[in-house]
py3Dmol code that shows the C-alpha trace and the ligand (Angstrom):
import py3Dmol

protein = """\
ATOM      1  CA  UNK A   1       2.445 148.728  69.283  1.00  0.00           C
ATOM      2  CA  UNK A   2       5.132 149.917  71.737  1.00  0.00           C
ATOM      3  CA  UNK A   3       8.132 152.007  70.751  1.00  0.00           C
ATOM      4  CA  UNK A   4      11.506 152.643  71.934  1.00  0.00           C
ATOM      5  CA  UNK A   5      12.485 155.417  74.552  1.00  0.00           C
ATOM      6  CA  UNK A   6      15.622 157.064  73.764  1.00  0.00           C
ATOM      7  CA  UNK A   7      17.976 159.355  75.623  1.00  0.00           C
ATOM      8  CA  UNK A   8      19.321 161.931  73.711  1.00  0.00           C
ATOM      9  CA  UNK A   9      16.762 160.790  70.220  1.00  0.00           C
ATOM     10  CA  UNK A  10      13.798 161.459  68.841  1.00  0.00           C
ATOM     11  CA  UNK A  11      13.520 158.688  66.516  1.00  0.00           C
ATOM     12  CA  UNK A  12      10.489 156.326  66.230  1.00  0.00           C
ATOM     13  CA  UNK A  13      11.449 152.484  66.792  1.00  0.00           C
ATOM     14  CA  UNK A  14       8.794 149.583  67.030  1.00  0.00           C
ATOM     15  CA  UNK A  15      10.012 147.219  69.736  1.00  0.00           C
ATOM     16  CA  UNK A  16      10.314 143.914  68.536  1.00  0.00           C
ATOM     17  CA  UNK A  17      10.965 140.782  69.560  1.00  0.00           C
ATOM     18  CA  UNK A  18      12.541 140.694  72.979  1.00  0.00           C
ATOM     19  CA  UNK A  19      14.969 137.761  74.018  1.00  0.00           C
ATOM     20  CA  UNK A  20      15.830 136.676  77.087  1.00  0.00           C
ATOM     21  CA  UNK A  21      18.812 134.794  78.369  1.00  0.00           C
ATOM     22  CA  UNK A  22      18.210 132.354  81.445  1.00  0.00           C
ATOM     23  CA  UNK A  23      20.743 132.051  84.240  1.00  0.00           C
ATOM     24  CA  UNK A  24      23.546 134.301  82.985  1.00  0.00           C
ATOM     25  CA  UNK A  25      24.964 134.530  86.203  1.00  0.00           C
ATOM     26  CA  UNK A  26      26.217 132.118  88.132  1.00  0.00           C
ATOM     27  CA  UNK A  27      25.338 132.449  91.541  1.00  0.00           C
ATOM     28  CA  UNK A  28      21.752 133.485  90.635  1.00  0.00           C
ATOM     29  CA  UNK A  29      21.072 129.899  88.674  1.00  0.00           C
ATOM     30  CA  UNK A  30      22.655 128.308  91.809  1.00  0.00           C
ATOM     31  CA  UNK A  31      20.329 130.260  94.158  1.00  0.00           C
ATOM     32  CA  UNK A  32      17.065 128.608  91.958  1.00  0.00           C
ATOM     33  CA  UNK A  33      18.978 125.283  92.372  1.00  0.00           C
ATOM     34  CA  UNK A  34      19.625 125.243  88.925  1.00  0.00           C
ATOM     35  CA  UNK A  35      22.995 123.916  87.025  1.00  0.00           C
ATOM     36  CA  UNK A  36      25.559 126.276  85.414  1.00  0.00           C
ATOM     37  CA  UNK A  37      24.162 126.470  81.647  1.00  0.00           C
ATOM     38  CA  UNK A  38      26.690 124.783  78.647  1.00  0.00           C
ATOM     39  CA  UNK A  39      24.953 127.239  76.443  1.00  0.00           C
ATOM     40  CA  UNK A  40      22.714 130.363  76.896  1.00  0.00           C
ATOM     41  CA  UNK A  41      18.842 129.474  77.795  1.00  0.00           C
ATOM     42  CA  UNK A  42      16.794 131.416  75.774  1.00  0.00           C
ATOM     43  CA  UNK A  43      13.451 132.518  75.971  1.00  0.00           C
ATOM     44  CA  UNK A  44      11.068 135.210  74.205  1.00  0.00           C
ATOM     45  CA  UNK A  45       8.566 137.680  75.477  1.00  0.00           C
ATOM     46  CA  UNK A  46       6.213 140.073  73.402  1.00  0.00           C
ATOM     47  CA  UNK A  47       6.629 143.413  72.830  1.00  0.00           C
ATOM     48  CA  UNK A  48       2.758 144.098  74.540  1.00  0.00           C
ATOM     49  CA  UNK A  49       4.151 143.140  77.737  1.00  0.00           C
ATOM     50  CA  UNK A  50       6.371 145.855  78.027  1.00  0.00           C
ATOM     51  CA  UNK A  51       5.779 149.119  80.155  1.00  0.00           C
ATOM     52  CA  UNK A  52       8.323 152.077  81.153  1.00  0.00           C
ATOM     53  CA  UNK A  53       9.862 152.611  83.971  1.00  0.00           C
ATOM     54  CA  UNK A  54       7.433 155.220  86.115  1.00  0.00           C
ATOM     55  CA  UNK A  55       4.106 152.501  85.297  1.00  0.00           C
ATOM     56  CA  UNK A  56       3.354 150.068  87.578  1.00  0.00           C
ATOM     57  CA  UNK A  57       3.652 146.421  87.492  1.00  0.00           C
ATOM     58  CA  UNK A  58       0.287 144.804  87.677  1.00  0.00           C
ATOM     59  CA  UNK A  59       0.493 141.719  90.103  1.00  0.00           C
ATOM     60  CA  UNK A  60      -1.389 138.736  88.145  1.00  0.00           C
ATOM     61  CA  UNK A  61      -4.376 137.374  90.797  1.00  0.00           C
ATOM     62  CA  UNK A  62      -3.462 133.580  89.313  1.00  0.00           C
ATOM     63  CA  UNK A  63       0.127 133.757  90.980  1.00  0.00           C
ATOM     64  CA  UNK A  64       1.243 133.722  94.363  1.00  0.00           C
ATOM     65  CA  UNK A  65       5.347 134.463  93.691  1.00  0.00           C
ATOM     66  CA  UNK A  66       5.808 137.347  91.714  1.00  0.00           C
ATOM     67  CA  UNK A  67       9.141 137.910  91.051  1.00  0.00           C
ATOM     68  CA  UNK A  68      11.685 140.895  90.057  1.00  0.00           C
ATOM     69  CA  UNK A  69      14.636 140.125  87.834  1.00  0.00           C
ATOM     70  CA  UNK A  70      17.145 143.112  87.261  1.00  0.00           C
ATOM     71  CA  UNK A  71      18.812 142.946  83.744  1.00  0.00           C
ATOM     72  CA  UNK A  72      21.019 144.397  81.016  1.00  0.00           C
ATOM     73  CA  UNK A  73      19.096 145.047  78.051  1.00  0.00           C
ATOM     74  CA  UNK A  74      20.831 145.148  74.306  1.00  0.00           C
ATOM     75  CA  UNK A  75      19.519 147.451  72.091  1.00  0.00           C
ATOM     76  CA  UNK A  76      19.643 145.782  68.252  1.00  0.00           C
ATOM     77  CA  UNK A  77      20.057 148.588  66.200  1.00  0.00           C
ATOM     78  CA  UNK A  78      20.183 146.712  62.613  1.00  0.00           C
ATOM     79  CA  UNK A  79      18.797 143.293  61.239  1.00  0.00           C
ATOM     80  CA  UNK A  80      21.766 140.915  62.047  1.00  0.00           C
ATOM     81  CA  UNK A  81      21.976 136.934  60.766  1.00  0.00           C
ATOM     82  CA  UNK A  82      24.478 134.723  61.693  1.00  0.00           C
ATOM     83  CA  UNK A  83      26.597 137.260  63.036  1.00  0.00           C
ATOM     84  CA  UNK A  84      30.554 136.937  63.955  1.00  0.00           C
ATOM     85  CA  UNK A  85      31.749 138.803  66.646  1.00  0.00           C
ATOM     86  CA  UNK A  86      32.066 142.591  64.520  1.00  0.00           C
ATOM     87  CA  UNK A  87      28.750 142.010  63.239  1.00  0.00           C
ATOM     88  CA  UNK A  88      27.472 141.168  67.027  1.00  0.00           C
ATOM     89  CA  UNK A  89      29.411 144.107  67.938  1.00  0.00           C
ATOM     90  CA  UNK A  90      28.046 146.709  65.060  1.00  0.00           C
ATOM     91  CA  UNK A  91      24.357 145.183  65.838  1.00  0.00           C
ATOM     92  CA  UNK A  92      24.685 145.838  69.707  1.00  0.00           C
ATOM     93  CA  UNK A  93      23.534 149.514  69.333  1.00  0.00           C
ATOM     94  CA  UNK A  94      22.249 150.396  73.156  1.00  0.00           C
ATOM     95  CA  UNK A  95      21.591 149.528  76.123  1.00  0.00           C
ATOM     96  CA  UNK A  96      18.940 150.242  78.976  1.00  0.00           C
ATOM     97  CA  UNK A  97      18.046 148.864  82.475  1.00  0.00           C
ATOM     98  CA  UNK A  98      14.965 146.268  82.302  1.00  0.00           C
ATOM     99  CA  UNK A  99      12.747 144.053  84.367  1.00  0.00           C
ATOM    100  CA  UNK A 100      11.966 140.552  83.377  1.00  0.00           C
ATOM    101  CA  UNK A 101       9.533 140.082  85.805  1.00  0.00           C
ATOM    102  CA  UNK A 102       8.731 136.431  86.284  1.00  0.00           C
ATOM    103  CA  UNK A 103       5.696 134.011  88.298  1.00  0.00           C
ATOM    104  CA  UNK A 104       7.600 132.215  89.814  1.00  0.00           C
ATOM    105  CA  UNK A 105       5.550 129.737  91.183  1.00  0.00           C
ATOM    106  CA  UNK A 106       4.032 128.744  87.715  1.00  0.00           C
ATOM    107  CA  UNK A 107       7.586 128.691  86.288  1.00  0.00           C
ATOM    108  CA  UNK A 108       8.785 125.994  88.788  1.00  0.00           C
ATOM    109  CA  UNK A 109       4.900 124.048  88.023  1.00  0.00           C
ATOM    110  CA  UNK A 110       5.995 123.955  84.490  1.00  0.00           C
ATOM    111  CA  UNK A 111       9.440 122.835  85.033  1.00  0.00           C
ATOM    112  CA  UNK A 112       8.338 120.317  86.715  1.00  0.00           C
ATOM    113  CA  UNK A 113       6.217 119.106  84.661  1.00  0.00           C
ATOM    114  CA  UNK A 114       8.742 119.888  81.769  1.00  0.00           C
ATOM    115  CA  UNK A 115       6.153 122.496  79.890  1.00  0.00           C
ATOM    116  CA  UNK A 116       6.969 125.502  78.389  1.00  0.00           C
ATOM    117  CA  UNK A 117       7.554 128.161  80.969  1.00  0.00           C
ATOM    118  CA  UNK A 118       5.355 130.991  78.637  1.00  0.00           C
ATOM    119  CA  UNK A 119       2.853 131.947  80.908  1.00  0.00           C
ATOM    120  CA  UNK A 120       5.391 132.272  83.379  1.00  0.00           C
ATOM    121  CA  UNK A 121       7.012 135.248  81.888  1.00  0.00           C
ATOM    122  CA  UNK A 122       4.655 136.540  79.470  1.00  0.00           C
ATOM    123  CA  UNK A 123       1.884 138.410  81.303  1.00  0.00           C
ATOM    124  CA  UNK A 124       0.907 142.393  80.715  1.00  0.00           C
ATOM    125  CA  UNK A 125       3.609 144.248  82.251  1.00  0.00           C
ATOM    126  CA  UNK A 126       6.156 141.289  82.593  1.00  0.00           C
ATOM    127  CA  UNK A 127       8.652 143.824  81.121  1.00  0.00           C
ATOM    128  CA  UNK A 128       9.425 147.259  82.522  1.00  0.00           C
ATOM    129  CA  UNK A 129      12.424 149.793  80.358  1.00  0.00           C
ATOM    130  CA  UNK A 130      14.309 152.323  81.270  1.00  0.00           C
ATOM    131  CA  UNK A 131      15.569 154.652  78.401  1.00  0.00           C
ATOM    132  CA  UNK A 132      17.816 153.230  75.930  1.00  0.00           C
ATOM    133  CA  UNK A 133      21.723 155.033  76.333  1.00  0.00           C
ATOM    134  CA  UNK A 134      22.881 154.892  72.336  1.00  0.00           C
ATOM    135  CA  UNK A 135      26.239 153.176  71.726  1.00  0.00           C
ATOM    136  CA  UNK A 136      27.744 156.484  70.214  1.00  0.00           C
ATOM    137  CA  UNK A 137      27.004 158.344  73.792  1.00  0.00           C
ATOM    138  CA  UNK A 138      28.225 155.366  75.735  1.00  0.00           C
ATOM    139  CA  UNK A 139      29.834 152.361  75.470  1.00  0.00           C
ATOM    140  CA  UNK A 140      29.489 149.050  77.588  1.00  0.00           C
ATOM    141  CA  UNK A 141      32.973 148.894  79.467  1.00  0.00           C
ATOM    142  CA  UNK A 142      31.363 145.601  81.232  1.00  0.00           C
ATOM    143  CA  UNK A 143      32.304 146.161  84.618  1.00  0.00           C
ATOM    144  CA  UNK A 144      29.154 148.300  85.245  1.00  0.00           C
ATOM    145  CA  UNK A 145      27.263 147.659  88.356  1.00  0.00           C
ATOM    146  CA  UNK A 146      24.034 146.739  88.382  1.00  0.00           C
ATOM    147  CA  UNK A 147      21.191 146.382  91.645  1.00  0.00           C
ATOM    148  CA  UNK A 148      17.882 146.500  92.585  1.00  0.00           C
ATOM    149  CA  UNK A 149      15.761 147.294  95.556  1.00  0.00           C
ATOM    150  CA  UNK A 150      12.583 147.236  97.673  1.00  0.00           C
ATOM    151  CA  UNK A 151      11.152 149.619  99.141  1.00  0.00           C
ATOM    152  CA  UNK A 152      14.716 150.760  99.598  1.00  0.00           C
ATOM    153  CA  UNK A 153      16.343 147.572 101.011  1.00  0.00           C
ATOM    154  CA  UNK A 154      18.911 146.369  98.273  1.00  0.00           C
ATOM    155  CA  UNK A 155      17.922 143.078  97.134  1.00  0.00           C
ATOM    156  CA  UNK A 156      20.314 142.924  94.110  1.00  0.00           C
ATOM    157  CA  UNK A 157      23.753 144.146  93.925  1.00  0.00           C
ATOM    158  CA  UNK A 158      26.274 142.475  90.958  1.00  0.00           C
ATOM    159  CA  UNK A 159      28.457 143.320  88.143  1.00  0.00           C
ATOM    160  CA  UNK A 160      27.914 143.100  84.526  1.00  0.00           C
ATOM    161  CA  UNK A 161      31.012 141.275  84.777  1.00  0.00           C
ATOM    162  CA  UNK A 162      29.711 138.660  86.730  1.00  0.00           C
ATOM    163  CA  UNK A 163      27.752 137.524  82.662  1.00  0.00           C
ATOM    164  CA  UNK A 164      28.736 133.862  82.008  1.00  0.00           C
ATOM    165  CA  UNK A 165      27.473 134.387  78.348  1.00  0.00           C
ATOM    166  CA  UNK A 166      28.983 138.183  77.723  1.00  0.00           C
ATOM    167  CA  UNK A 167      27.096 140.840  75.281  1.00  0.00           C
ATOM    168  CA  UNK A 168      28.616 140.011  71.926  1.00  0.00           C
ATOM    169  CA  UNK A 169      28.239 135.757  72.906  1.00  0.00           C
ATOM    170  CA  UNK A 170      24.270 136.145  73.088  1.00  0.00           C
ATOM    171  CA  UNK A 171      24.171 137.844  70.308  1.00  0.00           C
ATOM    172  CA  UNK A 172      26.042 135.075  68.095  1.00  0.00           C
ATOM    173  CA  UNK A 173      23.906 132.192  69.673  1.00  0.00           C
ATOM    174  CA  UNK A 174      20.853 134.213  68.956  1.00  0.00           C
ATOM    175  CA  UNK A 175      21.333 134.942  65.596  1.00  0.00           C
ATOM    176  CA  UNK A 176      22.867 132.037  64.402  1.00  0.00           C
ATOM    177  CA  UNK A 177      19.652 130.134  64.987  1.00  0.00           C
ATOM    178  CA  UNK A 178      17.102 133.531  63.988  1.00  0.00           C
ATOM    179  CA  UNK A 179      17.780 136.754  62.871  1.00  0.00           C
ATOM    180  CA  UNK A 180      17.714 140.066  65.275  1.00  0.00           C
ATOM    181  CA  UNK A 181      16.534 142.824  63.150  1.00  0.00           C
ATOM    182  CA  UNK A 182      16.151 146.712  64.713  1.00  0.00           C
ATOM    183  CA  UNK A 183      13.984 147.134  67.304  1.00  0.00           C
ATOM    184  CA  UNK A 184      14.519 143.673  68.888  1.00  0.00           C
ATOM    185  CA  UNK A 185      15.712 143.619  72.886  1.00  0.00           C
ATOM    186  CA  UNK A 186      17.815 140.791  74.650  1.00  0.00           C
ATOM    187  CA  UNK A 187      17.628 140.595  78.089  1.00  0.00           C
ATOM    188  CA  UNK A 188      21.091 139.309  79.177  1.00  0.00           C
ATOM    189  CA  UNK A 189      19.615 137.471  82.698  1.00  0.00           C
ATOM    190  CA  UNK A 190      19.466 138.554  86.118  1.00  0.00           C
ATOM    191  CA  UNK A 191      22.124 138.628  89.212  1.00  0.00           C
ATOM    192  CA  UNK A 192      21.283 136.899  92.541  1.00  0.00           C
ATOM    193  CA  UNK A 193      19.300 137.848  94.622  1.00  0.00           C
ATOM    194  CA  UNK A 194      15.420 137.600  92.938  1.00  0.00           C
ATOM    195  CA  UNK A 195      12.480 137.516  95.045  1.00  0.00           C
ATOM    196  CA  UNK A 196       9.023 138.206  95.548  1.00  0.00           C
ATOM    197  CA  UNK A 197       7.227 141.461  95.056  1.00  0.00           C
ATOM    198  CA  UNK A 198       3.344 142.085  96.364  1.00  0.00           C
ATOM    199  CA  UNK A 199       1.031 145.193  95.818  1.00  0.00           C
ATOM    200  CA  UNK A 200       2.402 148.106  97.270  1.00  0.00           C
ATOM    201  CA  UNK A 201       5.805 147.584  97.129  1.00  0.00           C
ATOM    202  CA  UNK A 202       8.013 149.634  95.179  1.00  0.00           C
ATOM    203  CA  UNK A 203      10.911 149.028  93.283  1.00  0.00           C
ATOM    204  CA  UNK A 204      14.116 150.611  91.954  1.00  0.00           C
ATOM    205  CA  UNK A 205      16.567 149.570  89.983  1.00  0.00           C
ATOM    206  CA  UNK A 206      19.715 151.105  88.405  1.00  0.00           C
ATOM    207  CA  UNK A 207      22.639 150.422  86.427  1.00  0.00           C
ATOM    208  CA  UNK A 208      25.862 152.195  86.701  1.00  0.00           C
ATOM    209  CA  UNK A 209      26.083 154.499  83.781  1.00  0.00           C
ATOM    210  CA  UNK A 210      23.035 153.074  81.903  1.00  0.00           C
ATOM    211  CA  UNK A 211      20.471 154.315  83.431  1.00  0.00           C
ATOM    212  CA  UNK A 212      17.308 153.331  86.394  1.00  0.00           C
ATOM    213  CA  UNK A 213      13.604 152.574  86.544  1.00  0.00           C
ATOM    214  CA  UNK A 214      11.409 152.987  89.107  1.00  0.00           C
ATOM    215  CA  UNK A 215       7.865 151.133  89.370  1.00  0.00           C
ATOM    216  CA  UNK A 216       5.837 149.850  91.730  1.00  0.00           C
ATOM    217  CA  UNK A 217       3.485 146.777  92.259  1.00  0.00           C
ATOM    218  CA  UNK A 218      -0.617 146.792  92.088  1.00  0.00           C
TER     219      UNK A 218
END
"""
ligand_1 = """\
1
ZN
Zn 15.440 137.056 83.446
"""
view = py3Dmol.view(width=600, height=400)
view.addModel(protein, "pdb")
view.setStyle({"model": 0}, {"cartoon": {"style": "trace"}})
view.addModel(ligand_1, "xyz")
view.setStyle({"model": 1}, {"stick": {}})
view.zoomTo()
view.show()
């Protein structure tokens, strides 16, 4: 079982189920060649997959395109169902830095062939944390910057701003088709600017305020 990292708490918390949003910004989904989403693409990973940030990222030998994605993770701090937008608001209960990192090449395979893209994002290590920042020591003002780089070069560099589907909108969508209970993560999608990572290179990512990780690739 993995568990939570807090700043600033001691308290145990079981990491759940983590959802993902795809192509929550625009100019990334246009950079894939994909369409501007109607609604919010979701997508789930386990709770195994996740490392911290200062582990390293274990490159899969079965892809050739391994991919970083930099993200804005919520924090659900209590079990939410059908949620309007207080109730989205009140569950939203942290935040942290995270890396949905992706294959690529298998993804596009499946899409293709119009499969499931599971394998593509579900792998051991697909998803690296930072420490979660607690709502009551700092609150999303949603302007925050968020980037990425390798080896130093910035790859990634966007606004929180730049969401199509904002914070309190995933979290309506989500749980108006299954509950979020405490412990669960949403990963709120990725900025332009994803590419490929191979052993040896190392990565940083930060987000104003929030908080950074640093891995690297074996
Ligand atoms: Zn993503």
């Amino acid at each position: 079982m993995k568990y939570l990292k807090f700043k600033n708490s001691d308290e145990q918390v079981a990491i759940g189920k983590m959802v993902c949003v795809g192509r929550n910004y625009a100019a990334h989904a246009k950079e894939l060649g994909n369409e501007i989403p109607e609604f919010p693409i979701i997508f789930l990973k386990p709770a195994s997959n996740v490392i911290y940030s200062g582990d390293a990222v274990i490159h899969p030998s079965y892809s050739n395109e391994l991919h970083y994605e930099c993200e804005l993770v919520l924090y659900i701090g209590n079990d939410v169902k059908n949620a309007n937008d207080k109730e989205a608001e009140n569950a939203i209960q942290g935040f942290t830095v995270g890396l949905d990192m992706t294959l690529r090449d298998l993804q596009n395979e499946y899409r293709k062939k119009g499969e499931p893209w599971t394998l593509a994002k579900c792998f051991d290590t697909a998803a690296v944390l930072g420490e979660v920042v607690l709502k009551k020591d700092y609150k999303l003002n949603g302007t925050e910057k968020i980037s990425l780089s390798v080896n130093g070069a910035t790859k990634q560099n966007s606004s929180v701003a730049n969401m199509i589907f904002p914070p309190v909108e995933i979290v309506k969508y989500i749980s108006a088709r299954m509950m979020l209970e405490k412990g669960d993560l949403i990963f709120t999608g990725t900025p332009e600017g994803v590419g490929k990572v191979v052993p040896g290179d190392k990565i940083d990512a930060l987000i104003e305020n929030i908080g950074s990780i640093k891995t690297n690739i074996i």
